[in-house]
C-alpha positions as CSV (number, residue, x, y, z in Angstrom):
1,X,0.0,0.0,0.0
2,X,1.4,3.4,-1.1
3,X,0.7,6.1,1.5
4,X,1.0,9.7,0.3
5,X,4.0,11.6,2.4
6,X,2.4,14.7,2.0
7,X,-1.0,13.7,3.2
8,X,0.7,11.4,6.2
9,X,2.7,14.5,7.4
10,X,-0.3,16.9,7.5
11,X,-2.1,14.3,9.2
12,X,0.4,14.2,12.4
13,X,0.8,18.0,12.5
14,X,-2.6,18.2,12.8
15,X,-2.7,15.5,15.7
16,X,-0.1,17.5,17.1
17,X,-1.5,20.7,17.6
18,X,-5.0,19.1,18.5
19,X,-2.4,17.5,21.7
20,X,-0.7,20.6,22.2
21,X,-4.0,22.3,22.5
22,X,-5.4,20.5,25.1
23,X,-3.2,19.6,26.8
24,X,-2.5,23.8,28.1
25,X,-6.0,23.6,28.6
26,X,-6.1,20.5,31.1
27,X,-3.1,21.6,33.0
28,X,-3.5,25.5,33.1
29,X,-3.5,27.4,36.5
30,X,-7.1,28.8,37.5
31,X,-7.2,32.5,37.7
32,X,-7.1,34.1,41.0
33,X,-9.1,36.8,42.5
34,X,-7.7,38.8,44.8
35,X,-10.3,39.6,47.5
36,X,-11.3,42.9,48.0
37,X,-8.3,45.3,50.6
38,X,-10.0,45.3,53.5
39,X,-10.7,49.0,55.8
40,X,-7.7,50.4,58.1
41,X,-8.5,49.1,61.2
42,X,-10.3,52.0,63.5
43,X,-8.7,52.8,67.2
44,X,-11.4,52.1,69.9
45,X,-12.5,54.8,71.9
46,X,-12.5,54.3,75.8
47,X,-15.5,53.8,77.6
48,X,-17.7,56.3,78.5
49,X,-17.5,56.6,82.8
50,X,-20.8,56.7,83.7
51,X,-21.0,59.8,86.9
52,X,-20.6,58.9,90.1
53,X,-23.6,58.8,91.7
54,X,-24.3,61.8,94.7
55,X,-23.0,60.8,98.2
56,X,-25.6,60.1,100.5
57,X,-26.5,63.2,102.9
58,X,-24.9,63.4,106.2
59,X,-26.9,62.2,109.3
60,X,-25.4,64.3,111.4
61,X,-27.5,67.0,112.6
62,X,-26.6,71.0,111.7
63,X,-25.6,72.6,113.9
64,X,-27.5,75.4,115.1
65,X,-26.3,79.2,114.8
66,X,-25.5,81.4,117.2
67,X,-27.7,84.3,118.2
68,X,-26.3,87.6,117.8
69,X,-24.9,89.2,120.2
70,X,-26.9,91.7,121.6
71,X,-23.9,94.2,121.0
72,X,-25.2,96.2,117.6
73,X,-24.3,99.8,116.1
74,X,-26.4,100.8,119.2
75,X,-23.4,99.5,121.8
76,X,-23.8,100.0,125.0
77,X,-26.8,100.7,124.3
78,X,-28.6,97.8,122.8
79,X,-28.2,96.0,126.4
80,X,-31.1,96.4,128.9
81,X,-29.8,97.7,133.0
82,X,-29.3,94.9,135.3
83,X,-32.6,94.0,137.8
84,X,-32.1,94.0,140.4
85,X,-29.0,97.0,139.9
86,X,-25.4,94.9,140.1
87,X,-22.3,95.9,141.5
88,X,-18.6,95.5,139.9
89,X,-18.4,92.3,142.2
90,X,-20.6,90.8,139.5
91,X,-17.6,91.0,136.8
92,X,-15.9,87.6,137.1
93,X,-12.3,86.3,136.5
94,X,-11.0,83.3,137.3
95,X,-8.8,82.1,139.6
96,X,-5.2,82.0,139.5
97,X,-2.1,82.9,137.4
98,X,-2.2,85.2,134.6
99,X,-5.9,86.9,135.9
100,X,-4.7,87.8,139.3
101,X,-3.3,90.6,138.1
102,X,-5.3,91.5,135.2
103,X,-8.7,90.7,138.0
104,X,-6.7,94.5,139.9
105,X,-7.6,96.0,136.7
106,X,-10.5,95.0,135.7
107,X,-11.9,96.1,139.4
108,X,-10.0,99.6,138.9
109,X,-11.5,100.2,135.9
110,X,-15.2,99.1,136.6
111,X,-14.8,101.2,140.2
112,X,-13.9,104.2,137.9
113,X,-17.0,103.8,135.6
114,X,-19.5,103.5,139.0
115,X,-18.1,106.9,139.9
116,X,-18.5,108.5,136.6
117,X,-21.6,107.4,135.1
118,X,-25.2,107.5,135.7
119,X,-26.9,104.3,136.9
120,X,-28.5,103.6,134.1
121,X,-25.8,103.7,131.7
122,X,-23.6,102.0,134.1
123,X,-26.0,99.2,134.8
124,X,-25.7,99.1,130.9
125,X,-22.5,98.5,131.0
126,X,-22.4,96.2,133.9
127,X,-25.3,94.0,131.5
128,X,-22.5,93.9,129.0
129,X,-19.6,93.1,131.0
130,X,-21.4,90.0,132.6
131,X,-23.8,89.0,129.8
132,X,-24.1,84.9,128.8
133,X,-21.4,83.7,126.2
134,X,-19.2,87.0,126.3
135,X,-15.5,86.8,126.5
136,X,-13.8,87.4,130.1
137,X,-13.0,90.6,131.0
138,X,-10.1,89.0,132.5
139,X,-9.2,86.8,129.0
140,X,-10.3,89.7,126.7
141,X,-10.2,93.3,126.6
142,X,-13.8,94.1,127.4
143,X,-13.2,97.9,129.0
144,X,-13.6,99.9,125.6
145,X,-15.2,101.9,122.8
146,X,-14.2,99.8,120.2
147,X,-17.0,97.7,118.3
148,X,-17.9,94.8,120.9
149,X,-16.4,96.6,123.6
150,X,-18.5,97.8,126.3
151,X,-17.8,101.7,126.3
152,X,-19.2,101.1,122.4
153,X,-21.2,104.4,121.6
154,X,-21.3,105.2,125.8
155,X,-21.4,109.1,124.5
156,X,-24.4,108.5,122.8
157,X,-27.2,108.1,124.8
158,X,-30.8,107.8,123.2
159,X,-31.8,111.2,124.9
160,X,-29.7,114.1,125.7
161,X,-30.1,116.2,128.8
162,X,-31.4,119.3,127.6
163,X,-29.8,121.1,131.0
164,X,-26.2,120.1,129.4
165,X,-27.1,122.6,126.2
166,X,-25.6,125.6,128.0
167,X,-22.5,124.4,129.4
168,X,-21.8,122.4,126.1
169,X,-22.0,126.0,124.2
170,X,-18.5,127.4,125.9
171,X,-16.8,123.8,125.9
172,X,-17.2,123.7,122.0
173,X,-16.5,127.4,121.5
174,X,-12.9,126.6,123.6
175,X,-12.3,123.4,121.7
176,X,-12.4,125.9,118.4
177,X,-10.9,128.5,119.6
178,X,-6.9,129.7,120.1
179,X,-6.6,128.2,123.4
180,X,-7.9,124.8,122.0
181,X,-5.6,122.1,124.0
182,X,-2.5,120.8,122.3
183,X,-4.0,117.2,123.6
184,X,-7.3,118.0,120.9
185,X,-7.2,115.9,117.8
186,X,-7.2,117.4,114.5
187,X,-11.1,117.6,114.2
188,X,-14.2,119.8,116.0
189,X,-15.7,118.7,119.1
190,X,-19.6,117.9,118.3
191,X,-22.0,119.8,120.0
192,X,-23.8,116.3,119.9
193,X,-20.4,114.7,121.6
194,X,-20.6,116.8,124.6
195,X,-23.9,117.3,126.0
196,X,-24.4,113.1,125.0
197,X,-20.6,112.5,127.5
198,X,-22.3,115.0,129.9
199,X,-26.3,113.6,130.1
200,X,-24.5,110.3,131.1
201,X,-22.4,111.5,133.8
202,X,-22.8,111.2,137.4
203,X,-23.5,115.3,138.8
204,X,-20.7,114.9,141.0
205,X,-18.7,113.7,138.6
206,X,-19.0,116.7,135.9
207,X,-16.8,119.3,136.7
208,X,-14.3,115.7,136.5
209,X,-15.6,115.5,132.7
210,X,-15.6,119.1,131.5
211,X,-12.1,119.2,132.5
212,X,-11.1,116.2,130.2
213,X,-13.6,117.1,127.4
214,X,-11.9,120.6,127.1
215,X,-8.5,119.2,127.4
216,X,-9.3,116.3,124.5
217,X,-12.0,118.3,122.3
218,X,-12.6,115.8,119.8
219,X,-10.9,112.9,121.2
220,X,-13.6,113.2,124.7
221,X,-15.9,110.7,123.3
222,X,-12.6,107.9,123.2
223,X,-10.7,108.9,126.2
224,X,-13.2,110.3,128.7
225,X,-14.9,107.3,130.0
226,X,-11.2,106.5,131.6
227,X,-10.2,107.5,134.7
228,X,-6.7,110.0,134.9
């Protein structure tokens, strides 16, 4: 049998390429897909503290506060006289080292008052000196006309002695004038000043006070009430 070479060598080419073909279809790789990049990861944010919840209220009772003193821009004043009328022995200090000493002048100076003043404003002033709750004469200074001190407005009674108008009229016309005492502050003695240091002083005890009102003027109301 004659076989045609040209016919025979098409035929295997064409096997071939049939092999070839699938053959890199059979052992091909599968295609891939990447999957999709995936979001940045996000920080977390720390919890939210819920508030702390009120502490309970306190079942300890308030305290109460104190009443006022009865010491007001009145002074002396504002305190009601002693009934029945006391006497300096009322004014307490206790016993013993440092007050012994200080208890001398405390009794001087309340002994000094009895002679100056009236009974009524000195019974004012004992009310003050011995009233509930105040500091000791003896611990603090009490003898005074500084605001909480006893002597506190003592010039300024509620009603002035009209008999004091007189004698007040040459005090405060000295106090002005050239022989005005080199002890006088730098203001004018107040008509006011004088007859209120007068209508609270003992009668016996007034020629006493003119003397130191014209000698202080101005400064009578602060220094007066002291005994010199």
């Amino acid at each position: 049998m004659q076989i045609d070479r040209s016919r025979f060598l098409a035929l295997v080419s064409a096997i071939g390429a049939y092999t070839a073909c699938a053959g890199t279809t059979k052992d091909a790789a599968p295609v891939v897909i990447p999957p999709p990049p995936q979001p940045p990861p996000v920080a977390s944010l720390p919890p939210i503290a819920s508030p702390s919840p009120p502490p309970p209220p306190s079942s300890a009772p308030t305290p109460e506060p104190e009443p006022p003193r009865a010491t007001t821009s009145r002074g002396v004043w504002a305190f009601e006289p002693s009934t029945p009328p006391k006497t300096c022995a009322a004014v307490k200090c206790p016993i013993g080292v440092p007050y012994d000493e200080m208890r001398r002048v405390v009794a001087n100076e309340c002994r000094s008052l009895d002679k100056i003043l009236r009974p009524e404003a000195f019974q004012r002033v004992l009310a003050c000196l011995t009233e509930k709750g105040a500091p000791n004469a003896c611990e603090t200074p009490r003898f005074g006309v500084e605001p909480g001190m006893c002597l506190e407005h003592w010039s300024e009674p509620p009603q002035l002695d009209p008999s004091t108008e007189a004698k007040c009229k040459t005090i405060v016309a000295q106090c002005s004038g050239p022989q005005r005492s080199v002890y006088a502050g730098s203001g004018a003695l107040k008509m006011a000043d004088c007859q209120g240091i007068l209508s609270v002083t003992k009668p016996a005890a007034v020629p006493h006070m003119v003397h130191c009102i014209v000698e202080y003027c101005d400064q009578a109301p602060s220094l007066c009430w002291m005994d010199y």
